[in-house]
N, C-alpha and C positions, 0 to 999 in steps of 0.2 A: 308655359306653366309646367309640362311635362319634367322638361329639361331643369328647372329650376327644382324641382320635387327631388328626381334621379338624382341632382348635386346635394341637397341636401342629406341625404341618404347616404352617398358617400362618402360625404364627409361626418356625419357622425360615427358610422363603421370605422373610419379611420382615428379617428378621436377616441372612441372606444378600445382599439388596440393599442393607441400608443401608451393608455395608462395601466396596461395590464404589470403587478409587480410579481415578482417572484417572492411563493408564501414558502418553496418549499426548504426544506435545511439541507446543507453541505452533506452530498452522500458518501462522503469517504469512510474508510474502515475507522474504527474507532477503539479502543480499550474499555468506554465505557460505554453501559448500555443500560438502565434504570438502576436497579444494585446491583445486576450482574455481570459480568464482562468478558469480555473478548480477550485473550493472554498470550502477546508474541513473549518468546523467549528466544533464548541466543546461548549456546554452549560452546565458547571455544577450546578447543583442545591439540595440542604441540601432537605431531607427528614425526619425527625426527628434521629433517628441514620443512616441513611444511603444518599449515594450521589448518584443521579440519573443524567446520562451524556446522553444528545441530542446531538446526531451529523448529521450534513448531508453534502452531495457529490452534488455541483450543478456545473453543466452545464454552465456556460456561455457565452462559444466560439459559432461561428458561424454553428456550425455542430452538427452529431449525432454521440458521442464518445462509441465504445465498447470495456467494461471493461472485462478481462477476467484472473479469479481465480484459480490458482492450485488448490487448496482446496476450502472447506466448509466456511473458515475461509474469512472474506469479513473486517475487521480489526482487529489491533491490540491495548490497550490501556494500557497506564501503568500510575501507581500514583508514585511521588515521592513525602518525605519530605521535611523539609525546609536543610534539612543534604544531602540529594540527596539522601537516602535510599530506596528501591524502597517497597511500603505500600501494592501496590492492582497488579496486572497483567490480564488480562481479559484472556489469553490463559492458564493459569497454571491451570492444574488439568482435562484440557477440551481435549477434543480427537474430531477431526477433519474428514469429509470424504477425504477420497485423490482421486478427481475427478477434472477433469479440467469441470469448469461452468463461466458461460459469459452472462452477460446484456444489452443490448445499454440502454445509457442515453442520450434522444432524448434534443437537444437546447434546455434551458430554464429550463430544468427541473432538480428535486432534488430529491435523494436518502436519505432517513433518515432512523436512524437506533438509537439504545440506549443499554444500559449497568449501569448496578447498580455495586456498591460497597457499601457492609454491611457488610463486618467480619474485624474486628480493625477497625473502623471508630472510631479516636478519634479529639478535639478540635486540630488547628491547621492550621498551608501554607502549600498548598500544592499545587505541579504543574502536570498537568495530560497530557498523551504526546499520539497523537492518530496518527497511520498512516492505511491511508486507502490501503488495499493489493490487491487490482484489477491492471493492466495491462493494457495499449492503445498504439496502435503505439505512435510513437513520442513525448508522453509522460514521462516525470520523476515520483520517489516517492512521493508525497503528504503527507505532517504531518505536525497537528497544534499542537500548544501548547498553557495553560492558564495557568497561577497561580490562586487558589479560597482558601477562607478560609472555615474553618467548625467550627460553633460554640457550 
């Protein structure tokens, strides 16, 4: 009888766990956040052979949002041409810490950061596609895009 009680028992603990569902939302970065939002930007700019990209992460919800990194890696950017061929990669070739790190970016305020591409930089459209890899509750993924030429 013992043994028949204990199974029971077991098995409802396990029928119990198997119906547990996930309530919670997609924690990626996001642009939107009730009316106010989160605002990647992207600045490229021609430096005689090479293109220099400003970006920043601003704040403009009513709060203080913490962003939070598996890696070292704080974004991603990619060039493509006017053919969609992808030109530049900002992580190709780079090697990453594998550490969880995390910033708060207090209301109002903005994270800037930047990135060159100088090897095949030739005339031409091109669109540079940036998303920012930090983490917030209730937050989605974040990524701008431009089109710029290079003369």
């Amino acid at each position: 009888m013992k043994k028949g009680l204990v199974l029971f028992f077991v098995l409802m603990i396990l029928a119990a766990c198997g119906q547990q569902e996930k309530d919670e939302p997609d924690k990626e970065v996001s642009g939107q956040m009730g009316e106010k939002t989160v605002v990647l930007t992207v600045d490229p700019i021609q430096k005689d052979s090479s293109v220099q990209f400003n970006m920043s992460v601003k704040n403009e919800s009513n709060r203080d949002i913490e962003f939070t990194f598996n890696t070292s890696q704080k974004f991603e950017l990619s060039v493509y041409d006017e053919n969609g061929n992808e030109q530049y990669r900002y992580s190709k070739d780079r090697m990453f810490t594998q550490a969880i790190q995390s910033f708060v970016l207090k209301k109002g305020e903005a994270y800037d950061f930047q990135d060159t591409w100088s090897n095949g930089v030739k005339p031409g459209t091109y669109e540079v596609v940036v998303t920012f890899k930090g983490k917030a509750e209730g937050l989605k993924q974040i990524t701008e895009k431009k089109t710029f030429q290079v003369k």
